[in-house]
N, C-alpha and C positions, 0 to 999 in steps of 0.2 A: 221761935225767933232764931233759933240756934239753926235750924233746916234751914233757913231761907235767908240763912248767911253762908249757908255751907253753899246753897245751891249757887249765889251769888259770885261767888267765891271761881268754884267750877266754872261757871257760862264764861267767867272774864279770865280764867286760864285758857280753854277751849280756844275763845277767840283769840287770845293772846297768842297760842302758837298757830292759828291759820294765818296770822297776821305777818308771823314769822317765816311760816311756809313760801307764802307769797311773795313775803319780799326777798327770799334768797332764788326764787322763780326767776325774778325779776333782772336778779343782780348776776344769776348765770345767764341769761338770754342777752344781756346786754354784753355779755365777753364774750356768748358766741354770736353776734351778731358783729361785733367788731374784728373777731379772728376770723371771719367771712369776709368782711369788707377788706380786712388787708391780705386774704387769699385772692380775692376779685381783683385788687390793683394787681399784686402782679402777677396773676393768671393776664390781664390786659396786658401787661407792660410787656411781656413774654410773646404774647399774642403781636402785640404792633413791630416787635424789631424783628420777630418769625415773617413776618408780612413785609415790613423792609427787605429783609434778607432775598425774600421769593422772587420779589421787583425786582431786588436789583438781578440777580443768577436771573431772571427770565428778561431782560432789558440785554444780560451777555449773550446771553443764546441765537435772542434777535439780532442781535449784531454778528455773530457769527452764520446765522443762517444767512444775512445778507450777504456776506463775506462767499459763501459757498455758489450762493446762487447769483453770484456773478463772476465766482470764477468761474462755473458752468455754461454759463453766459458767453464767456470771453474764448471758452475751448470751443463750445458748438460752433460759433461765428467763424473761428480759425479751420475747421473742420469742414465747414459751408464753403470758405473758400478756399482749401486746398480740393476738394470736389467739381469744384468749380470751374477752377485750373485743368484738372481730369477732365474733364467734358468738351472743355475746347480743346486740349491736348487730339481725344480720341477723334472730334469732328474733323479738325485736321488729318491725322489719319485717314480718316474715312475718305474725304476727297480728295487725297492722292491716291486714293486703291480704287476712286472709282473711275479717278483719270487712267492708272496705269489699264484697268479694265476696260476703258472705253478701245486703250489702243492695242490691246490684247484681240480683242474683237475684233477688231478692223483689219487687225494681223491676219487671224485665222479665218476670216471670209475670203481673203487672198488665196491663202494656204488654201480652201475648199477649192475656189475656183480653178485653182491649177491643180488640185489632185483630180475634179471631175474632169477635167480633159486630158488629160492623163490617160484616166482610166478607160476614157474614147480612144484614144492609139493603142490603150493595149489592146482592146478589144478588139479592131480593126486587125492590130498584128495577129491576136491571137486566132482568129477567124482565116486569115491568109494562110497561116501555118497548117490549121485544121484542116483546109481544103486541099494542101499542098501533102499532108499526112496521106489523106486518104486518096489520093495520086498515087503518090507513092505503095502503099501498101495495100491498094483495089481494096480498102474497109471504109463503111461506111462509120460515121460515130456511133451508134449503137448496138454494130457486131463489134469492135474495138473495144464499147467499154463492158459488153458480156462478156469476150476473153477474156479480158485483164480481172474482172471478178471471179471468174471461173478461177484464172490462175492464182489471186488471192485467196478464196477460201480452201484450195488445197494446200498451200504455203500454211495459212493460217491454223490448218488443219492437226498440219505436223508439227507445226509450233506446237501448239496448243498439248497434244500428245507427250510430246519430249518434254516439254515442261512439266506438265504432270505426274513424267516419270521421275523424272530429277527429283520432285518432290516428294514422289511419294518413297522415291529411294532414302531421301533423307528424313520424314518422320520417321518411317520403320530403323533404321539407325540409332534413332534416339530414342523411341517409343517402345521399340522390339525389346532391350532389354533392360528397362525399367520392368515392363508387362512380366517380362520373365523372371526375372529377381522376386517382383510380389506373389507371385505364382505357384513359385518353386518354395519360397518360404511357409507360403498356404500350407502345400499338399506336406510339404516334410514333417507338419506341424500334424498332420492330419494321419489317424490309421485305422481303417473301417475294413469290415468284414464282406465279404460276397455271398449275398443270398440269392439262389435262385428256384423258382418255382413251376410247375407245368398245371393245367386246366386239373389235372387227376388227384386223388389223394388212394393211397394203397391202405387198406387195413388185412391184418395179419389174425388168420384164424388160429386156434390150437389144435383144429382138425378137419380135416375135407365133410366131416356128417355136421359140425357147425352151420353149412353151405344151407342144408335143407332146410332146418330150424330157421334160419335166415327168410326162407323162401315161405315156409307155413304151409298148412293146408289149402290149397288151390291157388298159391300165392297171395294168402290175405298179408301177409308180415311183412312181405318185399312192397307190395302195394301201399300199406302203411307206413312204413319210411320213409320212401319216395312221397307219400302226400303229402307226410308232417314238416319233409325237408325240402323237399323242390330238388332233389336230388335223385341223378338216376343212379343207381347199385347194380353195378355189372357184377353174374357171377358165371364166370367162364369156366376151361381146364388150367386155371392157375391155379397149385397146389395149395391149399392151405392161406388164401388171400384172397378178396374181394375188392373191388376195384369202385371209386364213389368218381363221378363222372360230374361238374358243373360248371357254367364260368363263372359264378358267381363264389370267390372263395370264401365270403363267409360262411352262406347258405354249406358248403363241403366240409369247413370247417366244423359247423356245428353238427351235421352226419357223422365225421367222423370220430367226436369225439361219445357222441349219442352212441354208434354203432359199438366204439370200444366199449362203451359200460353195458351194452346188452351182453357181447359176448363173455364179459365177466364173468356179468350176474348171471349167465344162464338162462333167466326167465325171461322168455320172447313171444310177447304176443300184444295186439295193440295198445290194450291199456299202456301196457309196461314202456312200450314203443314211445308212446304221448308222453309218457312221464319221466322218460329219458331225452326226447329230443327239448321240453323245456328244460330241466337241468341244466340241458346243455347250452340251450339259448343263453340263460341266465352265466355258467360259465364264462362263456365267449364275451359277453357283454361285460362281465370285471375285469379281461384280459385287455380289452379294446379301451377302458377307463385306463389302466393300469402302464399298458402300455402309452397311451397320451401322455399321462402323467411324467413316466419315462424321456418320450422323444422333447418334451419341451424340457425334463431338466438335463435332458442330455446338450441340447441344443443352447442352451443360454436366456430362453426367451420367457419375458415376462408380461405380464398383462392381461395374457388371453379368456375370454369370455369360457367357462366350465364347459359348454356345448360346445364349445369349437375344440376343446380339446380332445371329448367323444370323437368328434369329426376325424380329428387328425390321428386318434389310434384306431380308425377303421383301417386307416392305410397299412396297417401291419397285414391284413390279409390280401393289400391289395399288390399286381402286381404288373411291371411294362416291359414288355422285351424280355420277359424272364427275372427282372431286377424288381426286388423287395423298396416298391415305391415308400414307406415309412423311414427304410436305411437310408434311402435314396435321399430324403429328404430334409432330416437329419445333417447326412454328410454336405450336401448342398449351404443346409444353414452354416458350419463350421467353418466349411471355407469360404463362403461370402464376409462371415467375420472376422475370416483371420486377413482377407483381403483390403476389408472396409480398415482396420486399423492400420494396415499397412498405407495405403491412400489415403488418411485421414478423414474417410467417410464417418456417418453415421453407423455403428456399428451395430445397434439396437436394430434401429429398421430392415439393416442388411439380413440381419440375420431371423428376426420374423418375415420378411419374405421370403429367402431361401427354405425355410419351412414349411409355410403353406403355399410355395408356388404352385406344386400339383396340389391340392388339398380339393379340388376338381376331382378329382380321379376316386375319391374315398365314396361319391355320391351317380359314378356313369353307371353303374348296372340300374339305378334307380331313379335321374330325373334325365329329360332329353337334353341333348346340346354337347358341346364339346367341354374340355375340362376346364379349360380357359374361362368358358361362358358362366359354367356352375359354380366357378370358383371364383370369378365377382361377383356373381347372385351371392355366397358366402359372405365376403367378403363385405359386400354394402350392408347385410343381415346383422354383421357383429359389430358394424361401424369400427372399422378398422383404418388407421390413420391413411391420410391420402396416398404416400411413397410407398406404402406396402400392397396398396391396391394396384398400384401404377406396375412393382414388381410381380405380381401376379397375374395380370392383363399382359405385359409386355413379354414373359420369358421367353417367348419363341418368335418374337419377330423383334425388329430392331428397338429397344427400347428409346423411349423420346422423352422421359417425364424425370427419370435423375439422374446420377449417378450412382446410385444405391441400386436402382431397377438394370443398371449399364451391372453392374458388379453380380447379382443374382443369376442374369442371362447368362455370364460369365461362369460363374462358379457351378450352374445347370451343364453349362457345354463340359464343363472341365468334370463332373463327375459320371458323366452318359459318354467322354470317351477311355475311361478311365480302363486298363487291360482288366477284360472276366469280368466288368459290369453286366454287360447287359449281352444276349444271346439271340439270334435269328436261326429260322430253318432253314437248312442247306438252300432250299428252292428258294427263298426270298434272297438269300444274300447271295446269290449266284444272277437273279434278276436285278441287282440292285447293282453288282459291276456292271452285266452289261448296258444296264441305262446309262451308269456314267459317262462310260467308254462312246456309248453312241451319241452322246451329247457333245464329247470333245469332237469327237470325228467329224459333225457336222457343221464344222467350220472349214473354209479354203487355208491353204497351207498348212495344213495337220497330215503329216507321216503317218505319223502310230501315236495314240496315247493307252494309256497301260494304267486301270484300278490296281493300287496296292496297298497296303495296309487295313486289310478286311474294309477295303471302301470308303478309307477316311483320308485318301490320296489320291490326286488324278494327276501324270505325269503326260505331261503331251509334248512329244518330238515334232519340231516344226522344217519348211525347210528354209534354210538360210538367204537361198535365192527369192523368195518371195517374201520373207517379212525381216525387217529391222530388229532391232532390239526394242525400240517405241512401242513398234506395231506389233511386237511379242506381248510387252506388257499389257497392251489394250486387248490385246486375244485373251490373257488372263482374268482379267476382270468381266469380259464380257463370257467367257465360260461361268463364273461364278453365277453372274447373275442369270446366265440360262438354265444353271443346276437351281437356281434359291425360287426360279419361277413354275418349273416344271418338274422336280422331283421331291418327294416326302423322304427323311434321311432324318435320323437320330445323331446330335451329337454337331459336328460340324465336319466340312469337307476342304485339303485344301490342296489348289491348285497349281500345278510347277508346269509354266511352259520351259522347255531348256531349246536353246537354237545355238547351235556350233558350225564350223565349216572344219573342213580337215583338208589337210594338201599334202600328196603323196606322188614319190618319184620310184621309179625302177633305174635300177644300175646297173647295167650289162658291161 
């Protein structure tokens, strides 16, 4: 009984507090259903005067854009007709200039008409004149107008001439000693040494019985050396000396250094012979690296391909006129660089051009063609920049490709006339004046002219009766260019016509 009050008891607390649960469920939903409702009013209330507010600020807008787009209105229309105004303005214009133009017209159809009859009397006169000319002076018009062209283009002729000299009196004025200032600055800057060479090379024995050991048993040993070296070995009655004969001065070069280590060593016979002349090869060929090596750091020049430097220390044994073409070439580069900075040239390219301008010459005993030739075959092999190629192609004729190649030619003449450069044989430099000499002679009014300066001056006395001073200077230039068409000449030549009168009394 007691259980089933207890249980009784429990079910009606249980439900007692779900009852209690519920209705405080109840009692918070309904305060938040009511703090909803007065969040909704004035979220609305917010909402409708936000929405006023927009109407009215977009109702001013409107009204100001109307406000816009009829003062827009009222400007275009004023603008319309100030344009307007313009157009009739300029049609106005327009038909008064096309009146003034009608009677512009009608002016110069007047004017036409009377200058075409006009040009009828001149004609007429001038027709009466012509006939009345050629009365008078028994010429027909067409001998009349050959004289007077005749006598113009000798007028014209002398003009031209005397002008030319005036001119050219005045570059050389201005030009002559700028040229000489850079020139003179160059060489002063510059100090090289004179090497000169012959086809021969001498070796010096320690005794005339050396000679036969040279020579061997039925001359196997002379025969040997000459094979190994392309060299022929003169042994004559000169005392205690042997003579190495070739044009090729490597090939003698490398005999004679070959020949010196046989007579050292004493021991001569082919073997020995074979294994002296490679020595020697190999020698020559560190000398010819070495000295490359040398002329470009002597010279300034940078860049060049390792082969081309072999190239350019061939020239130490190479050699022109007697002059040591490596010194040669060297000294060339220097002065083209001391030149190029003074003219604001390119001083790099100057001066690897004047370097390898002969670099031709390191390869003539070996490929055909002239040096010039082999030495842009070179040239285009090492891709070499284009003004360096230009100054290698051009150094003996008039360069046309810069002034770098202008300054190289330049710095070429200036070290080939340079005093004890370079050396000729009596016989050629005795034939080389009188070519000169007979090229000025064969010209009208030449006196006497006179080679002086070992052939690097031609002075030609004119006579004053037959040429001007014009007609002197044209004698000058036309000498040059008959010396620059018909004779071969190192260095450059230059020309002095001198024309004087003299007037002389006796006094009794």
């Amino acid at each position: 009984m007691d259980l089933l009050a207890t249980l009784a008891i429990a079910v009606v607390g249980i439900f007692a507090g779900i009852s209690i649960v519920f209705i405080t469920r109840i009692v918070t939903n309904k305060r938040n259903i009511k703090s909803a409702l007065t969040a909704a009013e004035e979220i609305t209330s917010s909402a409708e005067k936000e929405a006023r507010r927009l109407l009215d600020r977009g109702r001013e807008d409107a009204r100001e854009s109307r406000r816009d787009a009829e003062r827009e209105i009222r400007d275009r229309r004023r603008e319309i007709q100030r344009a307007e105004s313009r157009l009739s303005n300029r049609e106005e214009t327009i038909e008064k200039r096309q009146e003034s133009i009608q009677k512009r017209e009608g002016t110069i159809s007047e004017r036409e008409a009377l200058a075409e009859k006009r040009l009828e009397e001149i004609e007429e006169i001038k027709s009466e004149r012509l006939k009345s000319l050629e009365n008078i002076a028994n010429l027909s018009e067409t001998e009349a107008r050959a004289q007077i062209m005749q006598n113009a283009e000798s007028e014209m002729e002398y003009e031209i001439s005397k002008r030319y000299y005036e001119l050219e009196q005045k570059m050389l004025s201005e030009a002559d000693e700028k040229a000489k200032k850079a020139i003179a600055l160059s060489i002063q800057r510059l100090a090289s040494q004179v090497v000169s060479e012959t086809t021969t090379s001498i070796v010096t024995l320690p005794n005339d019985e050396m000679k036969g050991r040279l020579i061997g048993r039925e001359g196997r040993n002379i025969r040997a050396i000459e094979s190994a070296t392309g060299v022929d070995l003169i042994i004559d009655d000169t005392p205690e000396a042997v003579t190495l004969s070739c044009f090729d001065p490597i090939r003698r070069e490398i005999a004679r250094i070959a020949l010196t280590s046989l007579v050292v060593d004493g021991r001569i016979h082919p073997t020995r012979i074979e294994e002296a002349v490679e020595k020697a090869q190999e020698e020559v060929e560190d000398t010819i690296a070495r000295s490359g090596d040398q002329a470009i750091l002597d010279a300034g020049v940078r860049g060049l391909h390792p082969e081309l430097i072999k190239i350019v220390g061939r020239l130490k044994y190479r050699y022109s006129y007697g002059e040591n073409v490596l010194l040669h070439s060297v000294e060339v580069s220097q002065i083209a660089g001391m030149i190029a900075g003074e003219l604001g040239a390119d001083v790099q390219v100057s001066k690897a051009g004047g370097l390898l301008h002969d670099i031709g010459k390191a390869l003539t005993h070996e490929v055909e063609g002239s040096h010039i030739e082999i030495g842009d075959e070179i040239a285009r092999r090492y891709n070499l920049p284009e003004a360096v190629k230009q100054a290698i192609a051009e150094h003996h004729d008039d360069a046309r490709g810069s002034s770098e190649a202008f300054i190289v030619a330049a710095a070429d003449a200036i070290s080939a006339a340079r005093p004890g450069a370079r050396r000729d044989t009596v016989e050629f430099y005795l034939k080389r004046l009188e070519a000169l000499e007979d090229v000025a002679n064969s010209f009208p009014g030449v006196q006497k002219s006179y080679a002086i300066q070992a052939g690097r001056e031609v002075r030609i006395l004119v006579s004053p009766d037959e040429l001007d001073d014009v007609q002197a200077a044209s004698l000058a230039r036309n000498v040059v260019q008959k010396i620059e068409e018909n004779l071969v000449y190192p260095g450059e030549i230059k020309v002095t016509v001198v024309r004087e009168t003299r007037s002389s009394a006796v006094a009794h």
